[in-house]
Each structure stands twice: as structure tokens, then as C-alpha cells.
C-alpha positions, -999 to 999 in steps of 0.1 A, spaced: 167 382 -654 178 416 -647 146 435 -653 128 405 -631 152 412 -602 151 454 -605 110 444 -604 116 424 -573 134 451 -559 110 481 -568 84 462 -557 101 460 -524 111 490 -515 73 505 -522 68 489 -491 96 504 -470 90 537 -487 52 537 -469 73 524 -438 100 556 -444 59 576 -439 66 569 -400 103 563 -396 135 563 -414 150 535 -427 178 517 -409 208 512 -434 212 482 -430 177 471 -439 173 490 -472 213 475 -482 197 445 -473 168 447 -496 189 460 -522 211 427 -522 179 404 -517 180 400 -559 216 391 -560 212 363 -530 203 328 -529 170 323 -537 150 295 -513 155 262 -540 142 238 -514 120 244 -480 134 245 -445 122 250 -410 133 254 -370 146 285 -360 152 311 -394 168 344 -388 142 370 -410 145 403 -413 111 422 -406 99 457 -396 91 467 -359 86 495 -341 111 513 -318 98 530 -291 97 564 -305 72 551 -328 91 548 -354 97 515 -380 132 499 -391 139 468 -405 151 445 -377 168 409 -370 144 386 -357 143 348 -352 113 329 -363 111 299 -346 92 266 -348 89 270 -385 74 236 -405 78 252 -437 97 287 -448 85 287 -480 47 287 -465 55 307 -436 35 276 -418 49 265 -380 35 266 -343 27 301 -341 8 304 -380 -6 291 -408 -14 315 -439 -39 311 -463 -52 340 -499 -82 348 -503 -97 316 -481 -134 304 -479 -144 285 -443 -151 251 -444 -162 235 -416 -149 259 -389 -114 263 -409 -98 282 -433 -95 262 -464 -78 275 -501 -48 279 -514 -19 280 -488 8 307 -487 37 306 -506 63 330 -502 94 340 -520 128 345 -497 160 348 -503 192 345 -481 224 366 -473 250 351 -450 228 338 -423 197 361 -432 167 354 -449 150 387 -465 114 387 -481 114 395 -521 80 407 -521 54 428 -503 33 395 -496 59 375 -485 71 404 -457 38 406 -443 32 369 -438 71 365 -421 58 399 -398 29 385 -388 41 354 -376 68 366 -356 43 389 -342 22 361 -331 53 341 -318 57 372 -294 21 376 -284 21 336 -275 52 344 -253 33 376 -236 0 350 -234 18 328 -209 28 360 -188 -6 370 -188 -23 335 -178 -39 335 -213 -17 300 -223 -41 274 -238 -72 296 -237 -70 299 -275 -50 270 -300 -16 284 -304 -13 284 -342 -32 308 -352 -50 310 -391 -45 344 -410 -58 350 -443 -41 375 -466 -56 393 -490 -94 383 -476 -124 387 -491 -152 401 -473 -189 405 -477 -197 444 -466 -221 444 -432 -232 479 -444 -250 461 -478 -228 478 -505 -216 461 -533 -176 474 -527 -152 450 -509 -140 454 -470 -106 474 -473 -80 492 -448 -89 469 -418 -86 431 -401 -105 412 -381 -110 381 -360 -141 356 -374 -150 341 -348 -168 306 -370 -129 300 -378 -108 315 -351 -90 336 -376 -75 367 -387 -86 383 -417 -64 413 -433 -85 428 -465 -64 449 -489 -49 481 -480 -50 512 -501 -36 540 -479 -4 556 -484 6 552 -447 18 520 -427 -2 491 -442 -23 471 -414 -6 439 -415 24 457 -406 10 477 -377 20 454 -346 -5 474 -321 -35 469 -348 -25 432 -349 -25 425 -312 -57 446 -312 -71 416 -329 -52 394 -313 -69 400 -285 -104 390 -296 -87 357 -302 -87 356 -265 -117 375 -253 -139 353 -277 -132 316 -260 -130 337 -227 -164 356 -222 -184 352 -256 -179 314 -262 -195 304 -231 -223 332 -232 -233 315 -265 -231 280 -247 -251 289 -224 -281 307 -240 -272 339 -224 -264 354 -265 -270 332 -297 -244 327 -325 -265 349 -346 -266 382 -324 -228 376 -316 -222 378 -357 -249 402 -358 -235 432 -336 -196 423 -348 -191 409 -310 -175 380 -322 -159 395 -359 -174 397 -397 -182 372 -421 -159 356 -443 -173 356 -482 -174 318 -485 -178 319 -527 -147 346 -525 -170 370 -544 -184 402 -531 -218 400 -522 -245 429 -524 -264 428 -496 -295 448 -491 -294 467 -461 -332 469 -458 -333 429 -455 -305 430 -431 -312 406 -404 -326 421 -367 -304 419 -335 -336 404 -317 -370 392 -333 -395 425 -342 -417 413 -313 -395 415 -279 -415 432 -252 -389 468 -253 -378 465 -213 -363 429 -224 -349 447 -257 -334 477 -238 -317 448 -212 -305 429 -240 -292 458 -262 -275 470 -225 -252 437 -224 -247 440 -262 -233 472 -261 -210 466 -227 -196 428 -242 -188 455 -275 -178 481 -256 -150 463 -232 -141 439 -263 -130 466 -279 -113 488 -255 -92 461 -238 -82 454 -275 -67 488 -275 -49 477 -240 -34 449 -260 -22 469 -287 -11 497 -267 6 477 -238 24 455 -274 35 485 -289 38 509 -259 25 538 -286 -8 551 -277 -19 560 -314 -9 530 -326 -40 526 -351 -32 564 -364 -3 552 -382 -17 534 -406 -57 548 -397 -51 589 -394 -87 595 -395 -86 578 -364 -60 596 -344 -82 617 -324 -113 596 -317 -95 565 -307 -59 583 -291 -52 567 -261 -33 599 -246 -58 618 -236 -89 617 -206 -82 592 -183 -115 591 -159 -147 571 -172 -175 597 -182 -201 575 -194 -224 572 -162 -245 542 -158 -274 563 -147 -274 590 -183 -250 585 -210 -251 546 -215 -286 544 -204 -296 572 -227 -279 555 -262 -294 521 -247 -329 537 -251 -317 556 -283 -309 520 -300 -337 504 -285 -363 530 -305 -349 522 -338 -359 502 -362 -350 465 -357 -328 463 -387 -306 496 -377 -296 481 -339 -265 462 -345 -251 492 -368 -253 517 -333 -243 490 -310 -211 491 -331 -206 528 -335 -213 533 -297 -192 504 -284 -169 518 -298 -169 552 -283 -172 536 -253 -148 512 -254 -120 542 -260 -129 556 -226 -122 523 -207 -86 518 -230 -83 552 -219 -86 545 -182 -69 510 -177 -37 527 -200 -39 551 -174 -47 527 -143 -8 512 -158 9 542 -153 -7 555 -119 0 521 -104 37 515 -118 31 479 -118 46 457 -150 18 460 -179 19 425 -180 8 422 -144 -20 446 -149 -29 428 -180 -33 394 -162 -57 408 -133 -77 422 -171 -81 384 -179 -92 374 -146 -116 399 -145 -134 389 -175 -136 357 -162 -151 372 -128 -174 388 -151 -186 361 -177 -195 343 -145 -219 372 -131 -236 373 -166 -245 340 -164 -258 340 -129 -280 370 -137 -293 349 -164 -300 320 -142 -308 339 -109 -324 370 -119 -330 372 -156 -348 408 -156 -317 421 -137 -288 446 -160 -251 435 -153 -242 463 -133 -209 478 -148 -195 494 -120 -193 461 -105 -162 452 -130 -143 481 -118 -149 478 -85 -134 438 -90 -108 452 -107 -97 472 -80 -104 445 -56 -82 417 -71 -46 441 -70 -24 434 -51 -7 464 -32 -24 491 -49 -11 525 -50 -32 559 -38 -31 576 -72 -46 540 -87 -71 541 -60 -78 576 -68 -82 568 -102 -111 542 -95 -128 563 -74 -126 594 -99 -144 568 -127 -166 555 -104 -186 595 -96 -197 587 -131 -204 548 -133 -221 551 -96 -231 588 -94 -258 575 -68 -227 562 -42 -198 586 -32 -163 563 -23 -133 573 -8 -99 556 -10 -85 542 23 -53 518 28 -65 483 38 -46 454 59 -26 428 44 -47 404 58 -78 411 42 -62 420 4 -30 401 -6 -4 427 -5 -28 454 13 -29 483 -6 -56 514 -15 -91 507 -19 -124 521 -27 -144 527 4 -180 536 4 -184 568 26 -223 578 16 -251 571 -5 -276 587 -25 -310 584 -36 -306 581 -76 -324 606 -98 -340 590 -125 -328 605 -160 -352 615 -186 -343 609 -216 -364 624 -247 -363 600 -278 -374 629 -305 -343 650 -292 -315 628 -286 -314 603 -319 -310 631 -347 -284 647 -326 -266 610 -328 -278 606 -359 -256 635 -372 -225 625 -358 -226 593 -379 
């Protein structure tokens, strides 16, 4: 019994050790982990309200083992209640996880329950993470728009979009056929992913953008099922034998059939890339406004520290009229079965600059993040709607992006000069064509007045050339 328990607790403290990587260790947690062998074990399941102990984040940045209260809990033993339900290594069956359900292993001290393994810890984080992002969902005006118990696989198995015959590892998703959250296996030495509160509320929030925007895009003809799956818009696919599966990338599927006319290509790859692009940058708002840590996805992701940092550049400098355009036309020359790959790698990039500018657009304003966060949602839904009217109105017609900032800043209330000024600094590059001006408008005609963007002149717009030959080796380097 003794050399199972000193396991247990070696076991355990491998985890806090990576979580010691980015901040020490509070003394009470590692006494408590210490003691976790030597405390009642969990001889028959409970639920309500359970006092856990769990890792957060402090806002230096840093990780301690904390008090929490997980509440609503069905089952402690399966880490099942209203907030989550964990499955290993699941298949989807008919829109659902399905496999073998969670079980944990917990002990208790006093009034404290403390995970005896790494799996159990993770599941108990999770869910008290998604406990708190329910809470911030009905701040936000997100409540209802996605089922509030959410499915999360552990230890996932993923077939690999890029064709090779190796497993998915140090990330997590949202599939979009189930709704869920996949975590695949970690193997860094830093914080491990299902740990990393701003990485889980980056997913979180494709939970919400998918019933929001893509969900009714599909419904409606404007995307199909299959491109959504096929550029990541709406999350990988889950390996339903639980095997790895090679896949050849020369027989990966197109984004669209080898003979659409190239104008309606370049269109379609232009929404493609913006519904990837804003999908994932306001994930990065979720995780950052969460956490409050701007490299959130560094701690556990270093490689990524200074491509997806949220602390520097605020103003948008992809233009409508030559950067996006240009990597529109780039992707459109490719071959068919290469598109979705780009669309990822550029949405992306993109996508940083706007988490870049709305993290900024919280600061300038000094309104509540949560506030901020709200008028986010309800311009989503401003947009969804003008996607769908271009496809029933004018179907040759590109959503014009600087219309969503320009909503943006219409739909705050009292907006200060510096977030005005902000607007109109990204707007030189998404409107290069139109010069704006910020001037303070009456009550009357914007709930709470404010600053807004005034159109002082316009421009003819100079046509961009953009030389195919040149630009997509340059790209193609920087792979």
C-alpha cells in the first residue's frame, strides 16, 4: 500500500512541478497533495456543491493551487453535473460523444476534496472552468445560445488534417458534429493545455461563435457542412474507430469543386478566410479578457509567444484593398487540394491583428470587458445577418469588412476619443479609399452619445496589382 500511495503522490506532483515552470507553488497546495494518500479515499459517489482544490492563475500570470467550489455536481466520481460531462478517448455517435465515461480518483481532507492523479485534476479544472465561463455567458448575453453542459473528451484521438500517420498532440479543439471539446495528449514540459484557463476559453468560445454565425450560414446555403469541416471553421474531426488514420494529402478533399468559375472562388475563399479570421481572433479576446494575461497560449505553446502575443500593435494593418485581397488571390491560384491548409495559416495571422485591436479597443475605452464583450456578440449577429442578405440580395457582392468595425463602433454606448481614435486609426487600412475623423455625437441619436467615426473625404480607390509568380513563394517560405 505504501509504494501505491508514494506512486500516487509522484505521479501528482509531476504535474505541479510543470505548474512550478510558470509559478511557484502555494504551500498549502503541495501539503495538500502530499496528504492526498493518507486521506479518505471517495468509497461511494456524491454531488451538489464539492469544495476541490484546482490550479488557476493569479494575475501575475502565475499558477497556485486554489479553493474552489464546484457546484451542480451529479456525480464526483465522474466529474459529470450541469456545467460537464467527460468522456477518454470517445468516438461520435450520432452527434454525441459516446465511450467510456470518466472516472476519477479523489480523496478528502477536512472539507476538501484533492485529485490523486493527473487525469482526475484536469477533468475537476475543467469543469470549474466551464462553471465560470457559463456565469460570464449570462453577463455577455451568450445564455442559452449554446447547451450548458458542455462534452469534453480527454485524452482524444484525432485523425491528422495534414495526412500523416502521427496522432494530433499539444492542442484542443471544438468539433463542431458534437459540440465538444477535444484535448489530445500533451508532451511539452511547460503548462499542459487542459490546464491553461485562456486556451480553454479560447475554445470555449467557438462553442459560442459556431451556433451564433456558422450554424445558420450552413442552414441557409450560404457555406456547406463540408467546407466548414474543411477549412477548420467549425473544428477537426474526431477519429470515430479511435485509431489514427493515414490520410493522403494528395486525395485530400477540395474547399470548392475543381470547376468554380475563379471570381466566385476568390469571393468564396474571401468569406472563408474572414469567418476564420474573426473566429479566431475573438477566441483570443475570450481567453485574454478570462485570464487577463495577454500570452496566455505561450505558457503552455512558447513557440507561439511572439506570433500570437496580444501586447503588441494595436491598429489593423491588413487593408481590404492589398493585404487580404492579395492572399485571397494567392489561395485562389493554388491547387484545389492546398486551399483550406492557407485559409488556416492566414486566418490565423489575421485573426491576431483584430485580438490585437479589440484587447486594445478594452483598454482605450475603460469600459468593463464584459461590456465590450457583449456589444462583440451582438455584432456577430449584426454580421451573420449581412452575410445572408448578400447571399440573397446580391450574391456576386464581398462582405465588406470594414462594415463590422464601423458597427462596432456604432452600437457603444458613450464612447471615449482615444476608442474613437482607435477605429479610425484601423480603418486608414481596412478603408484606405475613405478618410474619417472622430467627432462627439448627441445623445439623441447614439444611446449615451459618445465619439464616432465621421466620414470627412473620399477617394478614388487605386486598384492593387498583385503578381501571382512573386507573391506565393514568398508565402510559401514562411510556412
Amino acid at each position: 500500500m505504501a509504494g501505491i500511495l508514494r506512486s500516487i503522490t509522484q505521479r501528482g506532483l509531476s504535474v505541479f512541478a510543470k505548474l512550478g515552470a510558470v509559478g511557484a507553488l502555494s504551500t498549502l497546495g503541495a501539503g495538500a497533495l502530499l496528504l492526498a494518500g493518507c486521506s479518505k479515499q471517495l468509497s461511494k459517489d456524491l454531488g451538489g456543491t464539492v469544495r476541490m482544490q484546482v490550479p488557476l492563475q493569479d494575475n501575475r500570470g502565475d499558477y497556485h493551487l486554489e479553493q474552489v467550489e464546484l457546484r451542480q455536481l451529479e456525480s464526483l466520481r465522474s466529474m459529470r453535473g450541469d456545467y460537464a460531462e467527460f468522456f477518454l478517448s470517445p468516438k461520435i455517435q450520432e452527434g454525441s460523444l459516446s465511450g467510456s465515461e470518466f472516472s476519477g480518483r479523489f480523496a478528502k481532507m477536512g472539507d476538501l476534496w484533492v485529485a490523486r492523479d493527473v487525469i482526475s485534476l484536469t477533468a475537476a479544472t475543467i469543469y470549474y472552468h466551464l462553471q465560470k465561463l457559463t456565469d460570464l455567458d449570462v453577463q455577455v448575453g451568450a445564455a442559452g445560445l449554446k447547451r450548458k453542459r458542455q462534452q469534453v473528451a480527454l485524452s482524444a484521438m484525432l485523425i491528422d488534417p495534414n495526412g500523416t500517420s502521427s496522432p494530433l498532440k499539444n492542442t484542443a479543439l471544438f468539433e463542431a458534429t458534437s459540440r465538444a471539446l477535444l484535448f489530445v495528449a500533451y508532451t511539452e514540459k511547460q503548462l499542459p493545455i487542459a490546464i491553461n484557463s485562456g486556451i480553454l476559453a479560447h475554445e470555449y468560445f467557438h462553442a459560442l461563435f459556431y451556433p451564433l454565425v456558422l450554424e445558420p450560414l450552413i442552414a441557409n446555403g450560404f457555406l456547406s457542412d463540408e467546407q466548414t469541416k474543411r477549412t477548420e471553421l467549425g473544428g477537426h474531426k474526431l477519429d470515430q474507430a479511435k485509431k489514427m488514420k493515414a490520410v493522403d494529402a494528395n486525395e485530400a478533399k477540395p474547399v470548392l469543386p475543381e470547376n468554380t468559375d475563379r471570381e466566385v472562388r476568390k469571393r468564396l475563399i474571401h468569406h472563408f478566410l474572414w469567418l476564420k479570421a474573426i473566429n479566431e481572433g475573438l477566441a483570443d479576446v475570450w481567453g485574454w479578457a478570462y485570464t487577463g494575461d495577454p500570452d496566455f497560449i505561450a505558457l503552455s505553446l512558447p513557440s507561439e509567444k511572439i506570433t500570437r502575443t496580444l501586447s503588441t500593435a494595436s491598429v489593423i494593418s491588413f487593408t481590404e484593398s492589398s493585404q487580404q485581397n492579395s492572399k485571397v488571390a494567392m489561395i485562389a491560384g493554388l491547387p484545389m487540394r492546398d486551399q483550406a491548409g492557407w485559409i488556416t495559416k492566414f486566418g490565423y495571422e489575421i485573426g491576431t491583428e483584430w485580438a490585437r485591436f479589440f484587447k486594445s479597443y478594452v483598454e482605450k475605452s475603460q469600459l468593463p470587458r464584459e461590456k465590450v464583450l457583449a456589444k462583440i456578440l451582438a455584432n456577430l449577429a449584426d454580421m451573420k445577418k449581412g452575410l445572408l442578405e448578400i447571399q440573397s440580395n446580391t450574391p456576386t457582392e464581398k462582405y465588406d469588412i470594414k462594415h463590422f468595425l464601423l458597427n462596432f463602433s456604432k452600437i457603444q454606448e458613450n464612447q471615449s476619443a482615444e476608442a474613437c481614435q482607435l477605429v479610425v486609426d484601423s480603418l486608414k487600412s481596412l478603408a484606405p479609399s475613405t478618410k474619417y475623423e472622430c467627432k462627439e455625437v448627441d445623445q439623441v441619436l447614439i444611446q449615451g452619445g459618445g465619439f464616432q467615426p465621421h466620414v470627412i473625404t473620399e477617394v478614388a480607390p487605386t486598384e492593387v496589382a498583385v503578381d501571382q509568380e512573386e507573391l506565393a513563394p514568398g508565402i510559401a517560405n514562411d510556412r
